[in-house]
RODO-2510 file (C-alpha; in nm, 4 decimals, decimal comma):
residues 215
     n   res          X          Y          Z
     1     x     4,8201     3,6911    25,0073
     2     x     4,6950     3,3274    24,9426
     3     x     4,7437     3,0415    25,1888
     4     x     4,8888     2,7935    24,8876
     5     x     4,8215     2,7466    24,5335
     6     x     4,5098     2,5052    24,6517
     7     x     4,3271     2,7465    24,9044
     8     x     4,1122     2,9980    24,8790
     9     x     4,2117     3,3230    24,9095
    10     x     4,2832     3,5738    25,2379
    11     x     4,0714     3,8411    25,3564
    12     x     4,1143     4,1651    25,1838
    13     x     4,1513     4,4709    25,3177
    14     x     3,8793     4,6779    25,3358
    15     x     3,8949     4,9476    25,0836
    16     x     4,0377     5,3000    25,2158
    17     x     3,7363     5,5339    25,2981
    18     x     3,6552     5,8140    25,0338
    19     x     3,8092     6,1279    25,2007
    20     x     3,6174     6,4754    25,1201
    21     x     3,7925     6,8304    25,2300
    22     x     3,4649     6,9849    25,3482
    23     x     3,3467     7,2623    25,5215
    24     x     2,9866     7,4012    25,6731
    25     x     2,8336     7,7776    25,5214
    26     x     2,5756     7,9987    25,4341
    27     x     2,5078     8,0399    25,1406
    28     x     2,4815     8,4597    24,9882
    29     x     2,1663     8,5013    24,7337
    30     x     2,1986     8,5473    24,3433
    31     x     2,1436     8,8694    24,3935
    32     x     2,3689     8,9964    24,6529
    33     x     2,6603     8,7874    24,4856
    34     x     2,5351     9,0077    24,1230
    35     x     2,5454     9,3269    24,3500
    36     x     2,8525     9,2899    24,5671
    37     x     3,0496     9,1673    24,2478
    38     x     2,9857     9,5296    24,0436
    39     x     3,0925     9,7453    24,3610
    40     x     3,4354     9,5005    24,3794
    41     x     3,4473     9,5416    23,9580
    42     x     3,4596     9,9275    24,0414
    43     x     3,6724     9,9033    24,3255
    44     x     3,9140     9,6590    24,1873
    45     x     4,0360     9,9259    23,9070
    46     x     4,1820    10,1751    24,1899
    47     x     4,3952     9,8770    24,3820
    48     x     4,6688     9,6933    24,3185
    49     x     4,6390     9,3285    24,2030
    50     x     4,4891     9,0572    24,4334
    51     x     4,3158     8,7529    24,3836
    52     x     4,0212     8,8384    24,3782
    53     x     3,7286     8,5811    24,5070
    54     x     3,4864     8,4681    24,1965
    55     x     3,1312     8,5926    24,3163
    56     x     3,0179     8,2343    24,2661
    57     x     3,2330     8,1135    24,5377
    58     x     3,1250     8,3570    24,7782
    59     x     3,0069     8,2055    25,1066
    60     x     3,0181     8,2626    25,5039
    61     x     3,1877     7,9530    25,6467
    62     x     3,0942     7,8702    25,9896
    63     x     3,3283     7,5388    26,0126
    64     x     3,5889     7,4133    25,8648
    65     x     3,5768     7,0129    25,8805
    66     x     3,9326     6,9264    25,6766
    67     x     3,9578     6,5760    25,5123
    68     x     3,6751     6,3917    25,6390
    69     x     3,5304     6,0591    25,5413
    70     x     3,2516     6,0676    25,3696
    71     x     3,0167     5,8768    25,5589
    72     x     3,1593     6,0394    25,8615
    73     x     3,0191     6,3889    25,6773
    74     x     2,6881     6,1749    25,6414
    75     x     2,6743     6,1535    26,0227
    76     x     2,7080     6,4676    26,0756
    77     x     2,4540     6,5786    25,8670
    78     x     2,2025     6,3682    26,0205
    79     x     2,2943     6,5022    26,3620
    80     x     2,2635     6,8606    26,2684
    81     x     1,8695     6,7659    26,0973
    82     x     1,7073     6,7703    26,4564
    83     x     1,9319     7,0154    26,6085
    84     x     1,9162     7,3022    26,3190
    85     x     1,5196     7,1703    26,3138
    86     x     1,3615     7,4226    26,5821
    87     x     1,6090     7,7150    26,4733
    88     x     1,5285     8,1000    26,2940
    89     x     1,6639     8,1994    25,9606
    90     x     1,9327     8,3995    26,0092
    91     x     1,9495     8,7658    25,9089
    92     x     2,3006     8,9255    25,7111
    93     x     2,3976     9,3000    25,6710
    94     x     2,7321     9,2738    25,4882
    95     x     2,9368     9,5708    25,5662
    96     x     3,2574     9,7032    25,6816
    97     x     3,5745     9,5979    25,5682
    98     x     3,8869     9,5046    25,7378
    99     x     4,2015     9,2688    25,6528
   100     x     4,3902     8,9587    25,8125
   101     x     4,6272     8,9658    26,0128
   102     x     4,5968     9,3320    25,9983
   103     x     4,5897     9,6241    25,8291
   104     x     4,9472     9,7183    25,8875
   105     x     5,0221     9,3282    25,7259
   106     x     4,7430     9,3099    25,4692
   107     x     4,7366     8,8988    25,3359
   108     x     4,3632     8,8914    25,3271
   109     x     4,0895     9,1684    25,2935
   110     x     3,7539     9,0845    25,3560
   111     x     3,3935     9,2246    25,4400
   112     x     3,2127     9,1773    25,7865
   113     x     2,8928     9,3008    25,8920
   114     x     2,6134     9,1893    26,1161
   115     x     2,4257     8,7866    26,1763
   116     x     2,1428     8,8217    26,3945
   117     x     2,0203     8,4625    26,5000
   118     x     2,3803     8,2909    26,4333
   119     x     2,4705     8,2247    26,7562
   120     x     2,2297     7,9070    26,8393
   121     x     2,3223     7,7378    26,4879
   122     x     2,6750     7,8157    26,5543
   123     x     2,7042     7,6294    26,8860
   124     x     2,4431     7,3445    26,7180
   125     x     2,7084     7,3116    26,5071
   126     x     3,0132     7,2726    26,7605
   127     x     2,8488     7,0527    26,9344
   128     x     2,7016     6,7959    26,6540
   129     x     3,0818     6,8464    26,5420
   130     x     3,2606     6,7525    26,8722
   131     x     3,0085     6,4448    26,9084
   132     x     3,1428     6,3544    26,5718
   133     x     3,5094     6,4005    26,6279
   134     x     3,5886     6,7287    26,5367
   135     x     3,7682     6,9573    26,7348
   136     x     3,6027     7,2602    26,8422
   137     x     3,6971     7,6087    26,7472
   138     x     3,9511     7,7757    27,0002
   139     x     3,7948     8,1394    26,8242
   140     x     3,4915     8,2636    26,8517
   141     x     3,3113     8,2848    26,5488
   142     x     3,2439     8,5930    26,3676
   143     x     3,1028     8,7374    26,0585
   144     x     3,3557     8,7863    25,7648
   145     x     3,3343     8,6795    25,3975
   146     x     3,6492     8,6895    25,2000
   147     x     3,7188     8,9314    24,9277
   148     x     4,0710     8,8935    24,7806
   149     x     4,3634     8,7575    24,9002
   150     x     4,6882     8,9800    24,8370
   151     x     4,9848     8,8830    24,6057
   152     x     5,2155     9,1620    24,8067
   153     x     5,1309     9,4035    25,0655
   154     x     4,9141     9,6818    24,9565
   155     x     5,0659    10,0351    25,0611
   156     x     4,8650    10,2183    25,2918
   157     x     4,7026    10,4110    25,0059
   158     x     4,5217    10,1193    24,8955
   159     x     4,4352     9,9483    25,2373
   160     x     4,2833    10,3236    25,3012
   161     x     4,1054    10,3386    24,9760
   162     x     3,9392     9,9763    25,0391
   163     x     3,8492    10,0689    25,3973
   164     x     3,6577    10,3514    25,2606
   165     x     3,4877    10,1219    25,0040
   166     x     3,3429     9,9399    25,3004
   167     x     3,2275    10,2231    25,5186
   168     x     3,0204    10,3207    25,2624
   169     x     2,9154    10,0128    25,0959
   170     x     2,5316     9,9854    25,0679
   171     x     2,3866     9,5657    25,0466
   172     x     2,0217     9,5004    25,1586
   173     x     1,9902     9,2849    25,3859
   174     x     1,9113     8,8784    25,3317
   175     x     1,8225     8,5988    25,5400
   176     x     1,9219     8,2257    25,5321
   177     x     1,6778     7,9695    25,5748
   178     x     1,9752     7,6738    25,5516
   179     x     2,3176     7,5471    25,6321
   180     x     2,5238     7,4069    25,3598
   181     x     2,7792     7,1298    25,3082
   182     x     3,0028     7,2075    25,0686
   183     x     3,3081     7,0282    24,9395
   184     x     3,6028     7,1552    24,8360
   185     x     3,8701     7,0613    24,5271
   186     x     4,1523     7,2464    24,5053
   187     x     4,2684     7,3334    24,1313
   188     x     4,5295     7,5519    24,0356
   189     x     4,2543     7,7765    23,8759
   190     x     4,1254     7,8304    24,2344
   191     x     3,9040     7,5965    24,4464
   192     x     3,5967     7,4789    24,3013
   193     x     3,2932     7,3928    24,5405
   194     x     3,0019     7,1872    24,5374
   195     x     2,7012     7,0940    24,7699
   196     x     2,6626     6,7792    24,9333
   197     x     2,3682     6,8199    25,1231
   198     x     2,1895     7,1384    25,3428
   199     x     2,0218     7,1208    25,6316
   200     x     1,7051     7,3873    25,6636
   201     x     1,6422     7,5949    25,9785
   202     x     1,3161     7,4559    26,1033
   203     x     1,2679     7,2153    25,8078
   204     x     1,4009     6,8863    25,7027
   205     x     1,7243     6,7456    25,5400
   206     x     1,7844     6,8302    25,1515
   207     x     2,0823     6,6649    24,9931
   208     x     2,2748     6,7045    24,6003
   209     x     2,3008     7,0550    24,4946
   210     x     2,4014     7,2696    24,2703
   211     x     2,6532     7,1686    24,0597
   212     x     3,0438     7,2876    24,0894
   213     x     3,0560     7,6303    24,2233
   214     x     3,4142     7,8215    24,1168
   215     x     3,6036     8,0023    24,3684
***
């Protein structure tokens, strides 16, 4: 809007913010992701179909951050630098299966196991998040990475037969020394994810990544 054809013109708006759907994760090593990816190969040609999760996407999400501003993300990162700083790697045994909501109404099936030293960067995290804005988790957080999300119910045949597959599933354990940002794009090939920045466990801030990482 211009206050007449002789004046300068008004104010403009500032520009909207850049809005990022992001989340917070550990990252699963090469070779895990190579290993875990030839048992589900196997495994895959006794079930029905699924959509099955890309090994490159693979990750353990500890929070969930939504649409977020960018520089808001920035903050957050910052905040989390001193507070991850005097924390342990953290230790993963992937194993055991189990589905969501349940096994009786299979929608998602997925792989737990075991995080020894998660709990102090987990509630680091809540709280560098709840200074920032973000609400805080009403669950408490647990190990479970995502494996396939169902098309249809599986009978109980095949919720049996992937059950199994995780009782006796055999992964060596791996530690992470980091906590990843990761944004998220949504494409109707699947998501695609990428690395913002990572803060080390007892190191200092590392930002850029990877390149686009496939669901």
């Amino acid at each position: 809007m211009r206050s007449g054809s002789g004046g300068a013109p008004a104010d403009r708006p500032d520009p909207a913010p850049r809005m990022v759907r992001a989340f917070l994760a550990f990252e699963i090593p090469p070779g895990i992701r190579e290993r875990l990816n030839a048992e589900m190969r196997r495994l895959r040609r006794e079930l029905p179909p699924a959509r099955w999760v890309r090994p490159e996407g693979v990750h353990l999400t500890v929070k969930f951050l939504g649409e977020s501003e960018s520089e808001r993300l920035d903050a957050l990162v910052e905040s989390l630098t001193p507070a991850l700083e005097g924390l342990h790697p953290v230790t993963f045994a992937l194993n055991g299966t189990g589905f969501f909501p349940s096994a009786r109404r299979p929608r998602v099936a997925w792989i737990g196991g075991t995080a020894t030293g998660a709990e102090p960067v987990i509630a680091s995290v809540e709280r560098s998040a709840a200074r920032a804005g973000w609400a805080a988790e009403q669950r408490r957080w647990s190990l479970h990475l995502t494996l396939a999300r169902l098309r249809s119910p599986w009978s109980r045949t095949a919720t049996s037969r992937f059950l199994e597959w995780g009782e006796h599933l055999e992964l060596d354990p791996f530690r992470c020394s980091e906590l990843v940002l990761f944004s998220s794009v949504l494409r109707p090939s699947g998501a695609v994810y990428s690395r913002l920045a990572a803060v080390p466990l007892g190191g200092s801030q590392t930002t850029g990544g990877q390149g686009d990482v496939p669901e």
